[in-house]
N, C-alpha and C positions, 0 to 999 in steps of 0.2 A: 691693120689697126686703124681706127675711124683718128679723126685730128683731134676729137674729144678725149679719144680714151688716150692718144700719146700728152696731150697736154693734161690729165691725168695721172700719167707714169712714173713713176722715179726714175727712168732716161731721161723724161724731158728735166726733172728736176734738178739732174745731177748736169745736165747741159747749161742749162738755166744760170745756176750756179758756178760752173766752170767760166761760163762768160764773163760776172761778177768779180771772179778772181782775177782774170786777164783784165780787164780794164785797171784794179786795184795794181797790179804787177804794173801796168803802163804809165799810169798816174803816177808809180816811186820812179821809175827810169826816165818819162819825158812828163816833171811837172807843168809844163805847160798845154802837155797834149789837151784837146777837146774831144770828148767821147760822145756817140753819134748816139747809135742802135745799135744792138748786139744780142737779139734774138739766138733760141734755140730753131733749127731747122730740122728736117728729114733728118736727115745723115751726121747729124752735128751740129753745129753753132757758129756764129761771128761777130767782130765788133767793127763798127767802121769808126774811125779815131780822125782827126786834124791833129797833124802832127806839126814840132816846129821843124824839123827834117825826117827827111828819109831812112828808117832805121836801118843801122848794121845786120850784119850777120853775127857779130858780136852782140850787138842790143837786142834782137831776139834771144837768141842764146839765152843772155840775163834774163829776159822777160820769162821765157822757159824754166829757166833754175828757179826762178821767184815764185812763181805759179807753183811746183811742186813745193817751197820751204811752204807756203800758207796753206795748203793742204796736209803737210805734214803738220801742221799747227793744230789742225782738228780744231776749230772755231766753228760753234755750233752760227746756222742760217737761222734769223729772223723775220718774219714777214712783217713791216711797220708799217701800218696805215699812216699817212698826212694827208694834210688839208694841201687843195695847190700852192696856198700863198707857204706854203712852210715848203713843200716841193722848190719852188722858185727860191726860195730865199737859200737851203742847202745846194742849190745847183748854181748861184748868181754868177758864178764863174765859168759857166757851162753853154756855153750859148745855145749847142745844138739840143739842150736839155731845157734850155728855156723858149724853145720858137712853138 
């Protein structure tokens, strides 16, 4: 499959998305975390976070259960366009979202 036709795919959608969910799961469990990037790849996806510690095996755990209750939530995805200054202004506590 060319990189076009997977960033075209409902894989990469549903990767896309799972990302979105993980970050949301990590932002209830470490409100302080800072969310990086967290791309869809090849084989899967990832988020890279700043954390205020080192998560558990327990605080995965959680982040995992969370992940599946918001998908069991069936909350329809939106694509929302903004302007950057509205980009900056939702993310002001973001650092790695504002560099």
């Amino acid at each position: 499959m060319s990189k076009q036709d997977y960033v075209n795919s409902q894989l990469y959608r549903i990767r896309h998305s799972t990302a979105h969910i993980m970050a949301e799961a990590m932002l209830e469990r470490f409100p302080d975390a800072q969310i990086a990037i967290g791309p869809p790849i090849e084989d899967g996806f990832y988020y890279d976070f700043g954390l205020p510690q080192q998560p558990t095996e327990e605080d995965l755990k959680w982040v995992e259960n969370r992940m599946k209750e918001i998908i069991k939530g069936g909350y329809d995805f939106k694509v929302k366009d903004v302007t950057p200054d509205e980009a900056l202004k939702f993310f002001k506590n973001q650092k790695y979202k504002t560099e």
